[in-house]
C-alpha positions, 0 to 999 in steps of 0.5 A: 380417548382411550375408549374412542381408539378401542372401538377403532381397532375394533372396526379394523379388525371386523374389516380386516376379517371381512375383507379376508373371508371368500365370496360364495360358490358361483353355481354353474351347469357342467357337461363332459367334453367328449371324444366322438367322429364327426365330419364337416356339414354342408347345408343344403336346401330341400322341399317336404313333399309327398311319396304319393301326390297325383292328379287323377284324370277321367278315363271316359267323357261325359258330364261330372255329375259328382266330384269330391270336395277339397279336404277329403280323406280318402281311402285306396280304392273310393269313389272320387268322381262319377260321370254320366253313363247314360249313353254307355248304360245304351250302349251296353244293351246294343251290344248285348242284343249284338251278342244275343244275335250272333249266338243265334246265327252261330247255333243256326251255322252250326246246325247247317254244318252238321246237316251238310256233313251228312249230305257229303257223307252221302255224296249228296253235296260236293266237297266244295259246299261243304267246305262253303258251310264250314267257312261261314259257320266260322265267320259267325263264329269270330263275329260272336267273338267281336261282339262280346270284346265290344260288350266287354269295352262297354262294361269297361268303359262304364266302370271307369264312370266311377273315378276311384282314387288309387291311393289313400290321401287327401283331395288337395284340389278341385280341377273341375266340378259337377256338372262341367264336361269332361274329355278322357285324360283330363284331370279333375282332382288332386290327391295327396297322401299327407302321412306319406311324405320325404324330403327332397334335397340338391346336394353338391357333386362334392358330398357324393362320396360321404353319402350312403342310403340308411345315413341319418343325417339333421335337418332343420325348416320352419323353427323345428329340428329333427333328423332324416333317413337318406332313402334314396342318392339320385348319383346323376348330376345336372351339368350346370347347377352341379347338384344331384338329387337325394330323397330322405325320409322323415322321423318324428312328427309329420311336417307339412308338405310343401315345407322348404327345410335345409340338410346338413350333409357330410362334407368330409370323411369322419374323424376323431375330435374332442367336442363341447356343447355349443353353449359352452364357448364365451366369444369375446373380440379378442379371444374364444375360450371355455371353463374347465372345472378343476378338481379343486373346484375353481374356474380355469380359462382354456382358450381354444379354437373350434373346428368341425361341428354339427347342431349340438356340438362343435369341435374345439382344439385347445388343452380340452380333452375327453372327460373334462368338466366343462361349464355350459351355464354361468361361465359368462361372469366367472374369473379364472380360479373363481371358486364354482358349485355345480347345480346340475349337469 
């Protein structure tokens, strides 16, 4: 019996140790909340598109004996299309014959000018066959210069049978294809410069005042993230919809054009708040708070309630203030003095 209650006590006091001795560190991830300006965010819709996006057009008509394929990169300056220019290959030779002729009549005038100026000299001739001459010799003069500007259309006319693109870019579309008639104005393909390319977004009227060029602001499409340079604010409103127009430029990888995004544009004048990462909030039904590290390295539950934000961080307003150890990753499980080690920031 004696031996039965020794080994009795013993297991209490194992117990009793056991039930006294504290549970483990509960690692977690922490970051300083910090005292930062933000301002409110309106989200707005915008569209990727392309600073240089054209449909090039024929200037002459005759029949397309060449047109580039779609997915063609094209530099400034090269050939996109070229048509038929035999007829103004026959043109050209008419007009030079014109020229040559009316050099000849001119050279002809302007001999008999110089012998009828001899005979009035003499007063062989009247003044008034002299001043005859004179008249024709110009009017063979100013025919010379007619048909050297119909020769000059020609030469022109002729070098825009070469369609050239009038940017680098890539040939998006065929609008019409080789051996098909084209009419001067009509277009033939679409040329889109893809590394060239901007936002462009409908703002509400109410956000103009917070608005300013050289603004970065974020921007969200297409499960990606990134941030863009207001270029442009566009301060002419439509009177139904309200909204004006605003062009960003893009930083990072390209996008593609065409691409629906949504902007976050300032809604209100900035200010000074204590922010935390997104992450850092716990929602319950009941209650919002976050986790604050103390010095002693236990857990304390701060309830708070949030204010303005952006896409990383939010405002929160509570007993958080600037420099506080705030739990971003393991506070889901904590209790309120639980004791935490921090495993990376």
């Amino acid at each position: 019996m004696r031996t039965q209650a020794l080994a009795a006590g013993l297991l209490l006091v194992a117990a009793t140790l056991g039930a006294q001795q504290d549970p483990p560190p509960v690692p977690v991830a922490v970051v300083e909340a910090v005292r930062i300006e933000m301002t409110s965010q309106t989200w707005a819709s915008g569209t990727i598109v392309s600073r240089s996006d054209a449909r090039i057009a024929a200037e002459v008509a005759g029949q397309l004996t060449w047109v580039a394929e779609v997915g063609d990169v094209l530099e400034k300056g090269a050939v996109v299309a070229r048509i038929d220019d035999s007829a103004l290959q026959l043109q050209l030779r008419q007009d030079e014959a014109q020229v040559k002729r009316l050099e000849a009549d001119l050279e002809f005038a302007n001999q008999q000018l110089e012998r009828r100026r001899q005979l009035a000299a003499e007063q062989i001739i009247s003044a008034n066959d002299l001043e005859e001459t004179q008249a024709r010799r110009e009017t063979a003069e100013q025919n010379l210069v007619a048909a050297r500007v119909a020769r000059e259309q020609t030469l022109y006319r002729l070098s825009r049978t070469t369609v050239r693109a009038p940017f680098g870019g890539k040939i998006v579309e065929r609008l019409q294809q080789p051996g098909g008639y084209t009419e001067a104005g009509r277009d033939v393909v679409r040329l889109v410069d893809v590394s060239d390319i901007e936002i462009r977004a409908q703002a509400p009227l109410s956000v103009e005042p917070y608005l300013e060029e050289g603004m970065t602001i974020a921007v969200e499409g297409r499960g990606r993230e990134g941030s863009g340079i207001i270029r442009r604010v566009i301060r002419v409103g439509d009177e139904r919809s309200r909204m004006f127009e605003v062009r960003l430029g893009l930083e990072g990888d390209p996008w593609v054009v065409g691409s629906a995004v949504k902007v976050a544009f300032p809604a209100s004048a900035p200010r000074e708040v204590v922010a935390v990462p997104r992450d850092a909030l716990i929602l319950r039904s009941d209650a919002m708070y976050v986790f604050r590290v103390s010095d002693e390295g236990t857990a304390e539950r701060l309830s708070i309630t949030t204010g303005i934000g952006d896409s990383a961080l939010i405002e929160v307003v509570g007993e958080v203030a600037a420099g506080d150890k705030i739990v971003v990753r393991g506070g889901e499980r904590l209790r309120p003095g639980q004791a935490v080690a921090i495993s990376d920031s």
